[in-house]
VEXDREN-2710 file (C-alpha; in Angstrom, 1 decimal):
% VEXDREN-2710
k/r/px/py/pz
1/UNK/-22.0/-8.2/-4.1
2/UNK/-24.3/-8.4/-1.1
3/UNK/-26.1/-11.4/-2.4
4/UNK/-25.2/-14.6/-4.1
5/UNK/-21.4/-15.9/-3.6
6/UNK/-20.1/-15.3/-7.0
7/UNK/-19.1/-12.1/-8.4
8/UNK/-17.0/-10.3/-11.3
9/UNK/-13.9/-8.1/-10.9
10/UNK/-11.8/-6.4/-13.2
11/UNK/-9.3/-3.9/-14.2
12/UNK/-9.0/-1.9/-16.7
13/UNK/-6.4/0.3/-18.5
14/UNK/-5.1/2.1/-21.3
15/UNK/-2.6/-0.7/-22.3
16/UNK/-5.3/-3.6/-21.4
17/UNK/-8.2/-5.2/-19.0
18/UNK/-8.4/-8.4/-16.6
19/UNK/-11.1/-9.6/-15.1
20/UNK/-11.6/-12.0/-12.8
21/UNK/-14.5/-14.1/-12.0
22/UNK/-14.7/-15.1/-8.3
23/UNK/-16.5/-17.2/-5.7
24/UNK/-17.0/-16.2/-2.2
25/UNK/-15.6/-18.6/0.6
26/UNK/-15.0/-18.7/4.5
27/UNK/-12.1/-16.0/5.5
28/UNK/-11.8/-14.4/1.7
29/UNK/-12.2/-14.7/-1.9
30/UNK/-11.0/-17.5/-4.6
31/UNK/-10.5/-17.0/-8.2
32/UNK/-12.3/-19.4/-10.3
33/UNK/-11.5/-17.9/-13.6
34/UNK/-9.1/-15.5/-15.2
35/UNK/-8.9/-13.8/-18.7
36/UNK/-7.5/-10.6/-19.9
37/UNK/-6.9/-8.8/-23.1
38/UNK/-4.1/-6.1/-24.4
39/UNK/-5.0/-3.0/-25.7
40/UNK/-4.0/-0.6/-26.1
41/UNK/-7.7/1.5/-25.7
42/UNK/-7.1/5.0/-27.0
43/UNK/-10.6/6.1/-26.3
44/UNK/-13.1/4.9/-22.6
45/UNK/-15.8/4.0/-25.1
46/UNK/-13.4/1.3/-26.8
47/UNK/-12.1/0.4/-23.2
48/UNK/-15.2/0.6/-21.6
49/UNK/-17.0/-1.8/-24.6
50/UNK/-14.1/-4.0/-24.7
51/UNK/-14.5/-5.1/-20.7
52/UNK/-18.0/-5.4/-21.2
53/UNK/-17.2/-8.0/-24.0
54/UNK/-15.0/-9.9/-22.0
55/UNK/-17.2/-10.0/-18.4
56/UNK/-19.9/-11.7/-21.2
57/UNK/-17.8/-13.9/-22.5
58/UNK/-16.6/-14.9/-18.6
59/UNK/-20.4/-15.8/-18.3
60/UNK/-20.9/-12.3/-16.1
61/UNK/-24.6/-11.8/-18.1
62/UNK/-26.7/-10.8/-15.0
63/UNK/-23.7/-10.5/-12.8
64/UNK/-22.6/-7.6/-11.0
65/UNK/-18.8/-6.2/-11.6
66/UNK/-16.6/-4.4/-9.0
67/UNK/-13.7/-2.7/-11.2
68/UNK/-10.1/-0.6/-10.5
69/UNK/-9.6/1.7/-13.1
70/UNK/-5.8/3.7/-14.1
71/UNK/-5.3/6.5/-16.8
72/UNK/-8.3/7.9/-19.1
73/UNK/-7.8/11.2/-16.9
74/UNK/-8.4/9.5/-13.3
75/UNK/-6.7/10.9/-10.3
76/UNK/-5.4/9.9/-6.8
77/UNK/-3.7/11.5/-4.1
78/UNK/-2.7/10.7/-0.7
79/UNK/-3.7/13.3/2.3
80/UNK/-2.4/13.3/5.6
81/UNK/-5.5/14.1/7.7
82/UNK/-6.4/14.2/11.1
83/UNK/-8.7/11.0/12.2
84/UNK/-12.2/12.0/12.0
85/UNK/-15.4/11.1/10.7
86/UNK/-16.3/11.3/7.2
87/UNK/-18.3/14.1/7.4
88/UNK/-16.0/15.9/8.7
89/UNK/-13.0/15.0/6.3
90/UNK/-15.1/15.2/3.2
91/UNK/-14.9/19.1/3.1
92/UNK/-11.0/18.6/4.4
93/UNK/-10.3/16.5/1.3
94/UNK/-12.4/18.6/-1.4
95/UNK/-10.6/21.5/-0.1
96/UNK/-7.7/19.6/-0.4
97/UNK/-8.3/18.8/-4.0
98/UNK/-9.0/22.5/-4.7
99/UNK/-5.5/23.3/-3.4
100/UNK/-4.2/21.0/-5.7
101/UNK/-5.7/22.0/-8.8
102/UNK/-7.5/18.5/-9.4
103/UNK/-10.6/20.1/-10.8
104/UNK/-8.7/21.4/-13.9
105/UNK/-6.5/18.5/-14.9
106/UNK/-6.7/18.3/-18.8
107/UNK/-9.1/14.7/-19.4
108/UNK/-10.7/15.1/-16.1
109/UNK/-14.2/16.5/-17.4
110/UNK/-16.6/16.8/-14.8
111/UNK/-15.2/15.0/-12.3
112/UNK/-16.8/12.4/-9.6
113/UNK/-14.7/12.7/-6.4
114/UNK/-14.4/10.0/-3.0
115/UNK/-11.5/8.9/-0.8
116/UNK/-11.3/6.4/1.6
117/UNK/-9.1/5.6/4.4
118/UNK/-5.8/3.8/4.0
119/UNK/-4.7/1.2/6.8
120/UNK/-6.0/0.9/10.9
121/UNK/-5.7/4.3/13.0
122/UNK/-2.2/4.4/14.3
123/UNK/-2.1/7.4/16.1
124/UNK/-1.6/11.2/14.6
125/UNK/-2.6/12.2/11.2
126/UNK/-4.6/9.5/9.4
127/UNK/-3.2/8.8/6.0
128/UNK/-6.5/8.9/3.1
129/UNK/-6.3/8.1/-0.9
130/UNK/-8.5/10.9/-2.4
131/UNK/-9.5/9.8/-5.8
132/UNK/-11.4/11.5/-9.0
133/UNK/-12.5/10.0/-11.9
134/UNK/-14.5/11.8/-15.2
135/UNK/-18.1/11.1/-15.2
136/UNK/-18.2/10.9/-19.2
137/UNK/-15.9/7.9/-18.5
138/UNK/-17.9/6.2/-15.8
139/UNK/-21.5/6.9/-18.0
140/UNK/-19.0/5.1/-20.8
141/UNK/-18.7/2.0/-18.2
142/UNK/-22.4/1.9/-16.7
143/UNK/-24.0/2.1/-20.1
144/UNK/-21.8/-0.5/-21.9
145/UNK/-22.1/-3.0/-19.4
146/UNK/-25.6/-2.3/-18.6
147/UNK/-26.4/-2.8/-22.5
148/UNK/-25.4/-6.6/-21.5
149/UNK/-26.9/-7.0/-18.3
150/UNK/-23.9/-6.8/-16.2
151/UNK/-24.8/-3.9/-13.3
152/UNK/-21.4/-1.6/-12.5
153/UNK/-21.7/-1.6/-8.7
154/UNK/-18.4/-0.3/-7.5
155/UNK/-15.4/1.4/-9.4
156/UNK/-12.0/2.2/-7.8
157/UNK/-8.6/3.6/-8.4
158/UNK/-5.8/0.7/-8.6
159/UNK/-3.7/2.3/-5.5
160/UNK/-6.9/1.2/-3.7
161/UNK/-7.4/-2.2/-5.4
162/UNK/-3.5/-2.6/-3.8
163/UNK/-4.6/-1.1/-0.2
164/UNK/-6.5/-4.1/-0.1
165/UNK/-4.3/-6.7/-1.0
166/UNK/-2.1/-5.4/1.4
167/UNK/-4.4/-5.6/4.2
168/UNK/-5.4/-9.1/3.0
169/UNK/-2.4/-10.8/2.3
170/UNK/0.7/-9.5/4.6
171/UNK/0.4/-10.0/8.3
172/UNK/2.9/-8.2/9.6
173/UNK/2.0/-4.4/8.6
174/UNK/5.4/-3.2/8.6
175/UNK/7.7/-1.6/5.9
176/UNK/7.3/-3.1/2.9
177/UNK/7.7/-2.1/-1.1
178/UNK/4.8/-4.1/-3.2
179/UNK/5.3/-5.0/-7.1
180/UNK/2.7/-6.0/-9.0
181/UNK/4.0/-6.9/-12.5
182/UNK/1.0/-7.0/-14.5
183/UNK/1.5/-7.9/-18.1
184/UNK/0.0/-4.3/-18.7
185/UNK/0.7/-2.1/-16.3
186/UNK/2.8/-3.1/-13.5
187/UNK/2.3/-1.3/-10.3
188/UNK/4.6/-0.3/-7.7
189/UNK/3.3/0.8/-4.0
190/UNK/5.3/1.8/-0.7
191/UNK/3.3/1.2/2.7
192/UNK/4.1/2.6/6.2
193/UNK/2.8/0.9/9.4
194/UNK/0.0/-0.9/7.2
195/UNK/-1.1/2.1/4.7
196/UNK/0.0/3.4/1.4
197/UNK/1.8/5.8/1.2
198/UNK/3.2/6.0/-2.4
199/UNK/2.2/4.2/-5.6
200/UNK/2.9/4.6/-9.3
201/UNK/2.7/2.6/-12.5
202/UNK/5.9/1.7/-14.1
203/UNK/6.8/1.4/-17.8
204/UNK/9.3/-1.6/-18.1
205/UNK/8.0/-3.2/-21.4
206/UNK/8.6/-1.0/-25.2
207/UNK/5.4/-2.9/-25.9
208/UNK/2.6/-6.1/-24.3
209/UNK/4.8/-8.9/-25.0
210/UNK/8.1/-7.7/-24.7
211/UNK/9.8/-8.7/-21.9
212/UNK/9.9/-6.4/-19.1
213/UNK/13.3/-4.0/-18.2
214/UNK/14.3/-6.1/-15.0
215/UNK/16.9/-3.0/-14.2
216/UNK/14.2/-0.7/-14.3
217/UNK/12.6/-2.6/-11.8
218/UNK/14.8/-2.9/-9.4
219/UNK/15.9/0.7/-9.5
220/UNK/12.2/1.5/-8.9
221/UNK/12.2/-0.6/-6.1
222/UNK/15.5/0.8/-4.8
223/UNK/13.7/4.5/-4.4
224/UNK/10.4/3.2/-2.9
225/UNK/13.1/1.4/-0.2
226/UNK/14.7/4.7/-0.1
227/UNK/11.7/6.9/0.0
228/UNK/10.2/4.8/3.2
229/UNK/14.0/5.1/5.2
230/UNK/14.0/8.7/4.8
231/UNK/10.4/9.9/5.0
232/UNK/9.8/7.3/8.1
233/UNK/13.0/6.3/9.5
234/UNK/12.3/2.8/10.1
235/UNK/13.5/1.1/12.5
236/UNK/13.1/-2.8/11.1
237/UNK/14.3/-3.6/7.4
238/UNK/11.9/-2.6/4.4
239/UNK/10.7/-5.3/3.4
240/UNK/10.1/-6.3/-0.9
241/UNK/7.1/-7.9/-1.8
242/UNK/6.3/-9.2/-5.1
243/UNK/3.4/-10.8/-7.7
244/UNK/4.2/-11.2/-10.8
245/UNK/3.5/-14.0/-14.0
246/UNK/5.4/-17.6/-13.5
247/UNK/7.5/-16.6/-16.6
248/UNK/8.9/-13.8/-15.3
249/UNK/8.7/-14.5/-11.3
250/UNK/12.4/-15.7/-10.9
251/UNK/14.1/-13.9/-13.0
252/UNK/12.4/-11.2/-10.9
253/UNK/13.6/-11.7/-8.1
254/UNK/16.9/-12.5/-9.0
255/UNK/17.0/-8.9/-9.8
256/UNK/15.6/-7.5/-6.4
257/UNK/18.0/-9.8/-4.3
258/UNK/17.6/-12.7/-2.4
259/UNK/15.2/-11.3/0.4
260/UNK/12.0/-10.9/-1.6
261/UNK/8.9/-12.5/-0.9
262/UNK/5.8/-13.4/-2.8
263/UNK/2.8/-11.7/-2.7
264/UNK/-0.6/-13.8/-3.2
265/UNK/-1.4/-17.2/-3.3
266/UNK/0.4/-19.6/-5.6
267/UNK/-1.2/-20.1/-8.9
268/UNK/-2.5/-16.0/-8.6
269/UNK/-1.4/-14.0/-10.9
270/UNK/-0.7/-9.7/-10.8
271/UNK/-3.5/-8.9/-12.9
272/UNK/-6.2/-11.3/-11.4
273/UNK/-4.7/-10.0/-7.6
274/UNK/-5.3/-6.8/-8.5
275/UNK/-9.5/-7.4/-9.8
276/UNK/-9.8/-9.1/-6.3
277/UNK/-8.4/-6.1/-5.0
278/UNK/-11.1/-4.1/-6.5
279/UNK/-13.7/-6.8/-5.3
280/UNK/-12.5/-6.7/-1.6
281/UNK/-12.9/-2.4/-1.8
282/UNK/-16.6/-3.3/-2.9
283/UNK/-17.4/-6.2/0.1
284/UNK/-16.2/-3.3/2.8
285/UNK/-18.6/-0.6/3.4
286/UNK/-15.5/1.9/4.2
287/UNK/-14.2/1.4/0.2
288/UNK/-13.5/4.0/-2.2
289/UNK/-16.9/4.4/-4.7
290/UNK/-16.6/6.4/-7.3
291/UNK/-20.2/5.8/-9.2
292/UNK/-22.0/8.7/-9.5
293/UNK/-25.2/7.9/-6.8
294/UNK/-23.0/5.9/-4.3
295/UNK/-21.8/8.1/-1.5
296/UNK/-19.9/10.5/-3.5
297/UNK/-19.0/12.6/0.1
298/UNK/-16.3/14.6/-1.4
299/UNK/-18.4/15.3/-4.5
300/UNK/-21.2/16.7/-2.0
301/UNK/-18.6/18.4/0.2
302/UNK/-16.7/20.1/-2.8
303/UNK/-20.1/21.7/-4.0
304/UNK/-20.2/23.2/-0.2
305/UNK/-16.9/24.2/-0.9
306/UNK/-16.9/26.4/-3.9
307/UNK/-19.6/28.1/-2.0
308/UNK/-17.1/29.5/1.0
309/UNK/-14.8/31.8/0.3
310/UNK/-11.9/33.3/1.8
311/UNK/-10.7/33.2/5.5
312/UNK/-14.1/32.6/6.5
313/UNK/-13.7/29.1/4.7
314/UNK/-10.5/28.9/6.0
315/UNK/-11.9/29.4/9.8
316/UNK/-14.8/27.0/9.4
317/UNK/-12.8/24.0/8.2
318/UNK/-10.3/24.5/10.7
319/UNK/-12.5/24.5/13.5
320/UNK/-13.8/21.7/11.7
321/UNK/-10.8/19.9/11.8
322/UNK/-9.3/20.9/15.3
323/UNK/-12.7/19.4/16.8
324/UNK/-12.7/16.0/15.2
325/UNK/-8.9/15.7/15.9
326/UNK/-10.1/15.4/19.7
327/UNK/-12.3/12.4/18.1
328/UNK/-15.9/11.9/19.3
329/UNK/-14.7/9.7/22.7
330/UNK/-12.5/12.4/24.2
331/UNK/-15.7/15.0/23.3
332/UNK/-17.9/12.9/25.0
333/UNK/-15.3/12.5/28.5
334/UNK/-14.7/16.3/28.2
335/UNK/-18.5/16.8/28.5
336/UNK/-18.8/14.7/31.1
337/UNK/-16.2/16.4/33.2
338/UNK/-17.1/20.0/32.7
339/UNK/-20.9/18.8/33.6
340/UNK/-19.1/17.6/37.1
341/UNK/-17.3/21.0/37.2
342/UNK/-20.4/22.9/37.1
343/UNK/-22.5/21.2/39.2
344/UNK/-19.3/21.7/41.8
345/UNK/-19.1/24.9/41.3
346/UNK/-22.8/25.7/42.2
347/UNK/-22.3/23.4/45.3
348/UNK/-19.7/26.2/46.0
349/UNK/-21.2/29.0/45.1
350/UNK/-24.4/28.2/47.3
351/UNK/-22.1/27.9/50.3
352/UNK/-20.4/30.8/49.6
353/UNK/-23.3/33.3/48.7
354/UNK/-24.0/33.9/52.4
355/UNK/-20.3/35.1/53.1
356/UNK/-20.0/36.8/50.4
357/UNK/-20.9/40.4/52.1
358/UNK/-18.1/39.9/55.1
359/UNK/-15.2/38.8/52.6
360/UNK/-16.3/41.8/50.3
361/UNK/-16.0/44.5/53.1
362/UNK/-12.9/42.8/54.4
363/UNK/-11.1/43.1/50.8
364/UNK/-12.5/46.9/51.0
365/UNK/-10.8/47.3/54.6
366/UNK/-7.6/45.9/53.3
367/UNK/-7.0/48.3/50.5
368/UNK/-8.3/51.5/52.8
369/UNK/-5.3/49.9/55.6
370/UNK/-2.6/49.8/52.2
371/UNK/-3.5/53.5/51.4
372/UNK/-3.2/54.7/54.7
373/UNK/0.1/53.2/55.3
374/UNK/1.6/55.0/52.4
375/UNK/-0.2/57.9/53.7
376/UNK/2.0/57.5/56.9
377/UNK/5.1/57.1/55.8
378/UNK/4.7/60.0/53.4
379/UNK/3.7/62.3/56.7
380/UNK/6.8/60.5/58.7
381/UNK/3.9/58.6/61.6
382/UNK/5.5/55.3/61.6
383/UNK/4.1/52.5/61.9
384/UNK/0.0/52.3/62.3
385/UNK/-2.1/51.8/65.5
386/UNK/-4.6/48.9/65.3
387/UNK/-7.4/51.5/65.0
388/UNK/-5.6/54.5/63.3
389/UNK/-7.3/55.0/60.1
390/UNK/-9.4/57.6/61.6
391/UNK/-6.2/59.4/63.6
392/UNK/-4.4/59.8/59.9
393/UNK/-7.0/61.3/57.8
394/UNK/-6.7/63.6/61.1
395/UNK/-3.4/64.4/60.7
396/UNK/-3.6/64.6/56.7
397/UNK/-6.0/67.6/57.7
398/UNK/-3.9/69.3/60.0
399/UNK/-0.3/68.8/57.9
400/UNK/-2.4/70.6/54.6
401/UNK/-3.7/73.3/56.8
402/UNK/0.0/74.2/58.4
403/UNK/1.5/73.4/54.9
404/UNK/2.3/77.0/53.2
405/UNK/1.2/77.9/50.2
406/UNK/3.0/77.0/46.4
407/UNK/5.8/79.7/46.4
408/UNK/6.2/80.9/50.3
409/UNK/9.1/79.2/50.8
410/UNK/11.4/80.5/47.5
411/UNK/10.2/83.9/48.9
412/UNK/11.3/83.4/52.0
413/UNK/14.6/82.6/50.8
414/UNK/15.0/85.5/48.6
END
């Protein structure tokens, strides 16, 4: 995508692919041409064949494709982590994805493993989509597009793909439920002060070209509502946003109530909004790769991983993660101010060095005056002299010598 100003995107799932082919133009992207076809794919060589058939017969021969992929044993999660760089939240995340099992989910064969962050820094934990996908699957995609000259750059997750339409197309990043109602596999997403926070595929069709279970939908859209008002509070009204095909678009919103808004440019359908999704992920050098060879940082982090054990683990990554929760900046002003403290403190110390003898011997005297003043009122002397230390170690003397000895006085008595 970094050269020329046409490009492919696509998505693919179980139940059917879309791909889009695009042109690049001042402040975005526009769709030149759409096609999609239903499956469904019960294998990823059939899937992964049958996009490659359709980006050729889009004219994509030579091209290069950006593509969001669902199902055939991918993976995404969202982590609440503290803001840091990616180095440092790549070992977070795979330990993260250890915790959760990820590694031993039934389809997910050798997985390839990346996140990405989700939305602006807002303050506090930074919310990130951690994503795996099986390498058997994405060696399925590379070599049956690469058998027609069309070079896989960039594959995603679809929660991604609709991160970025997010970002692109509302303005306002506050509460907000997004539907997508792809023909396929319509898509359902709940976003907090700009970034995902929830997002599932919905099943509201028995089969492609039934029509879809408007009640369904709306009751989906009912719990995101309800998910973001009592995970977040909110203090302005969630907001609905919705794409969806012209046959179905007002009879949709008829069902989700009269304060709905479109999502997308007229003309725009879910499907093709969702390839550009997947095509704005692979324009921004901060987007979730899951090739094997991109920057795979969790996959390199995960391998460190397995290799600690234990607390020690435990102890590394959380001074790991205390340390980049400060954020480079506030290290940087913290080592500028204890460099001032200790060139301060020497200033002092020089000054002080030649005193240092006189306040020593003074402290001495003090204690030596404290002892001897318990001494005296042990001995009944009152109140000391000015100069008496030496006059009650006199007097200890004396008051042992006349004291008698353990014993005399019970004999006396007796």
């Amino acid at each position: 995508m970094k050269s020329g100003r046409r490009g492919f995107a696509a998505v693919l799932t179980p139940r059917g692919v879309h791909v889009v082919r695009y042109e690049r133009v001042p402040g975005g992207l526009r769709a030149a041409r759409y096609a999609r076809e239903e499956g469904p794919y019960d294998d990823p060589r059939e899937a992964a064949g049958r996009l490659a058939e359709l980006v050729e017969a889009e004219g994509g021969r030579g091209a290069r494709l950006a593509l969001a992929v669902s199902g055939f044993g991918t993976f995404h999660q969202v982590l609440s982590l503290p803001p840091a760089p990616p180095e440092l939240l790549a070992p977070v995340v795979a330990r993260e994805l250890a915790r959760l099992h990820v590694f031993e989910l039934p389809g997910l064969e050798d997985p390839v493993t990346g996140f990405a962050r989700l939305g602006p820094p807002a303050g506090g934990p930074q919310p990130v989509l951690a994503a795996a996908a099986p390498r058997p699957l994405l060696d399925a995609l590379a070599a049956a597009l690469g058998a027609r000259r069309i070079a896989l750059e960039h594959v995603t997750v679809v929660p991604q793909a609709v991160q970025r339409l997010y970002a692109a197309f509302v303005a306002a990043p506050g509460p907000a439920v997004v539907a997508l109602l792809a023909p396929d596999s319509p898509v359902l997403a709940a976003f907090w002060q700009g970034a995902l926070r929830l997002c599932w595929e919905l099943i509201l069709r028995q089969d492609g070209g039934a029509p879809a279970d408007l009640t369904v939908l709306a009751d989906r859209v009912r719990y995101g509502r309800l998910y973001l008002e009592q995970e977040f509070r909110p203090t302005s009204p969630v907001r609905v946003l919705l794409a969806a095909e012209p046959a179905e678009r007002e009879a949709a919103e008829r069902a989700l109530g009269a304060t709905v808004e479109r999502l997308g440019p007229e003309g725009v359908g879910p499907g093709a909004l969702l390839a550009l999704g997947a095509a704005l992920d692979a324009l921004d050098e901060g987007g979730l790769n899951l090739l094997p060879g991109a920057p795979a940082r969790v996959a390199r982090a995960e391998r460190l991983a397995r290799r600690l054990a234990g607390a020690g683990a435990a102890v590394l990554v959380t001074a790991a993660l205390w340390w980049a929760w400060q954020g480079l900046d506030d290290a940087e002003r913290a080592a500028r101010r204890a460099e001032a403290a200790r060139r301060a403190l020497e200033t002092r110390s020089a000054a002080l060095a030649g005193i240092e003898p006189v306040l020593l011997e003074r402290r001495a005297h003090a204690e030596r005056v404290a002892l001897l003043e318990s001494l005296a009122g042990d001995y009944g002397l009152g109140p000391l002299a000015p100069d008496s230390e030496r006059a009650i170690v006199v007097a200890r003397r004396s008051a042992t010598a006349r004291s008698p000895r353990p014993g005399g006085a019970r004999r006396a008595a007796r």
